[in-house]
KOLNU-104694 format. One record per atom (N, C-alpha, C): residue number from 1; x, y, z; residue in three letters. Coordinates in Angstrom, 3 decimals. Layout:
<recs>
   num       east      north         up   residuo
   NUM          X          Y          Z       ala
...
</recs>
This chain:
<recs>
   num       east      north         up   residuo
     1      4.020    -18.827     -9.098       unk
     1      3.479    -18.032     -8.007       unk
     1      4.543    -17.801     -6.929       unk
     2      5.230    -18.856     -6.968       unk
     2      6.563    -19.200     -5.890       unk
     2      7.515    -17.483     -6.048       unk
     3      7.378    -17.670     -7.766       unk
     3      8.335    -16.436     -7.814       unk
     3      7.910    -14.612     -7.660       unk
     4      6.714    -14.955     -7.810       unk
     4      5.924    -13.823     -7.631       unk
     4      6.082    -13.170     -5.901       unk
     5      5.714    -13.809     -5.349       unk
     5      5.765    -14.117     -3.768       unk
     5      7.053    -13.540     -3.450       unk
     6      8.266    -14.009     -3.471       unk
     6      9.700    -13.992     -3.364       unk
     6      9.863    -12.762     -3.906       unk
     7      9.563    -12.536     -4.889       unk
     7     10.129    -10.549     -5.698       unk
     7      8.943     -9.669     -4.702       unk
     8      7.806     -9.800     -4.135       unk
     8      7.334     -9.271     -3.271       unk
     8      7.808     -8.894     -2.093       unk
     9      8.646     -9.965     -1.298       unk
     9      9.190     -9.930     -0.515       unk
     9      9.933     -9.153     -0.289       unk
    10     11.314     -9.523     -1.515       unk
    10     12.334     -8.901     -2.008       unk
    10     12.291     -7.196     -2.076       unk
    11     11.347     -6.653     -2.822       unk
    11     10.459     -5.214     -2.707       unk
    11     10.503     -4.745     -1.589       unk
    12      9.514     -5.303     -0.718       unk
    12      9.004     -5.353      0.604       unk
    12     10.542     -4.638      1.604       unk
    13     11.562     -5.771      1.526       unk
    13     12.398     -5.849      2.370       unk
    13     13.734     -4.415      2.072       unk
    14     13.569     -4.236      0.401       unk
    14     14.293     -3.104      0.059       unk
    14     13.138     -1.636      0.674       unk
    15     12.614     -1.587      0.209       unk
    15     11.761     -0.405      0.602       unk
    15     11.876     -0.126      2.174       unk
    16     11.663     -0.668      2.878       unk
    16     12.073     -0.814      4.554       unk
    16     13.517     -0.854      4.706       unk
    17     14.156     -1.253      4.322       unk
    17     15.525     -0.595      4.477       unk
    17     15.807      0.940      4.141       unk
    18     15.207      1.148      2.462       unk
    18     15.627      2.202      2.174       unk
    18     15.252      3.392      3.267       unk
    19     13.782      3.309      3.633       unk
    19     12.795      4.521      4.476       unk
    19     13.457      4.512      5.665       unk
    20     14.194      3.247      6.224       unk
    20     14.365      2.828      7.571       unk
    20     13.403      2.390      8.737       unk
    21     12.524      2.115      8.155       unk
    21     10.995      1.790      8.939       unk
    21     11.596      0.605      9.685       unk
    22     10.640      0.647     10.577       unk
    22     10.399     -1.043     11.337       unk
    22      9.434     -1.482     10.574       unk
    23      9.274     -2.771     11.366       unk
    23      7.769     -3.707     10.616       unk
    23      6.834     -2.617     11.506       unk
    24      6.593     -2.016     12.321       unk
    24      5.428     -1.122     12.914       unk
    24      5.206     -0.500     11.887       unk
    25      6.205      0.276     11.651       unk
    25      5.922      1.543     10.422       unk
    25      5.692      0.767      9.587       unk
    26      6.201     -0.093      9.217       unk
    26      5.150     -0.594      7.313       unk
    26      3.727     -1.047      7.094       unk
    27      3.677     -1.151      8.567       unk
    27      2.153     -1.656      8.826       unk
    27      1.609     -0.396      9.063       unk
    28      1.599      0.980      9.520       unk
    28      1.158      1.809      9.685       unk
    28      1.476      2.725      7.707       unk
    29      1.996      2.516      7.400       unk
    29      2.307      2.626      5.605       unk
    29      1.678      2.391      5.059       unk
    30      1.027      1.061      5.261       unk
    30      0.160     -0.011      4.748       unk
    30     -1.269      0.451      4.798       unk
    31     -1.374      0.867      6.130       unk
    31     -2.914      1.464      7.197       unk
    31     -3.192      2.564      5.916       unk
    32     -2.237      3.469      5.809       unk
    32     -2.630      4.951      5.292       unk
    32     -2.451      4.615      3.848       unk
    33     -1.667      3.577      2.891       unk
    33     -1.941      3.769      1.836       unk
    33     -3.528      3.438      1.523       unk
    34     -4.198      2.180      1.869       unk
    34     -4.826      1.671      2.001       unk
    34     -6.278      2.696      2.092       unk
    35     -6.284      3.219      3.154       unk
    35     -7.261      4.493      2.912       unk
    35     -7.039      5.503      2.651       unk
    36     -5.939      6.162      1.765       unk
    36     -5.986      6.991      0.781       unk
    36     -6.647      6.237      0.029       unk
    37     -6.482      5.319     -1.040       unk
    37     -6.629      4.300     -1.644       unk
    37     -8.800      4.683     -1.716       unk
    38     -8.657      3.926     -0.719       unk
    38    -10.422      3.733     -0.454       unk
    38    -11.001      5.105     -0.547       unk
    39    -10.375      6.006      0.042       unk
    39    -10.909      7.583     -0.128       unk
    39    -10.881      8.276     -1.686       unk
    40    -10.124      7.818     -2.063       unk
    40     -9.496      8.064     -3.580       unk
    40    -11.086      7.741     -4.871       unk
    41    -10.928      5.863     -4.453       unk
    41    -12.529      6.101     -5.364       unk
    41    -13.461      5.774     -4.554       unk
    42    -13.997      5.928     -3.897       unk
    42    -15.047      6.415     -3.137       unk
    42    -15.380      7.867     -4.020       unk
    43    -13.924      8.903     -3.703       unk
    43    -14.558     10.708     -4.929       unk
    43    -14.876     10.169     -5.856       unk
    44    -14.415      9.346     -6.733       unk
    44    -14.299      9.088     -7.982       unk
    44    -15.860      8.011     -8.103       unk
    45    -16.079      7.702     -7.430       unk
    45    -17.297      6.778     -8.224       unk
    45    -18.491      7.589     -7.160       unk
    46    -18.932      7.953     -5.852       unk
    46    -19.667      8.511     -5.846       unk
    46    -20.246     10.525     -5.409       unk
    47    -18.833     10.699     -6.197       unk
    47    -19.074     12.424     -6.023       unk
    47    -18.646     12.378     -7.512       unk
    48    -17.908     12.059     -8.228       unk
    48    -17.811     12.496    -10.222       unk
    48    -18.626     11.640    -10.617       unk
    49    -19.027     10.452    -10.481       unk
    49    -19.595      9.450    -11.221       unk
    49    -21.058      9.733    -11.167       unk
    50    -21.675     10.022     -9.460       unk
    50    -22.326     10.515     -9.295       unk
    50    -23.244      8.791     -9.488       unk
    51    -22.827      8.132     -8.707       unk
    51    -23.281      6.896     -8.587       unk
    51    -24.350      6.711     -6.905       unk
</recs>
């Protein structure tokens, strides 16, 4: 798990370099993937699924 954690990080810390974000912006990255995300199946399970 130790190593799982650490290559997360690792990810984490390249991606923010690459974009040039601060920690604000990755947390605001985070905000909007997050509810795309939720908006995404929300269509999908109750407007196609029709749940």
């Amino acid at each position: 798990m130790k190593d799982l954690i650490q290559a997360h990080k690792r990810l984490i810390s390249t991606v923010k370099e690459q974009m040039g974000f601060s920690d604000y912006g990755m947390y605001w990255l985070a905000f909007i993937e997050g509810g795309l995300s939720i908006w995404l199946l929300e269509r999908i399970f109750f407007h196609w699924l029709k749940f």
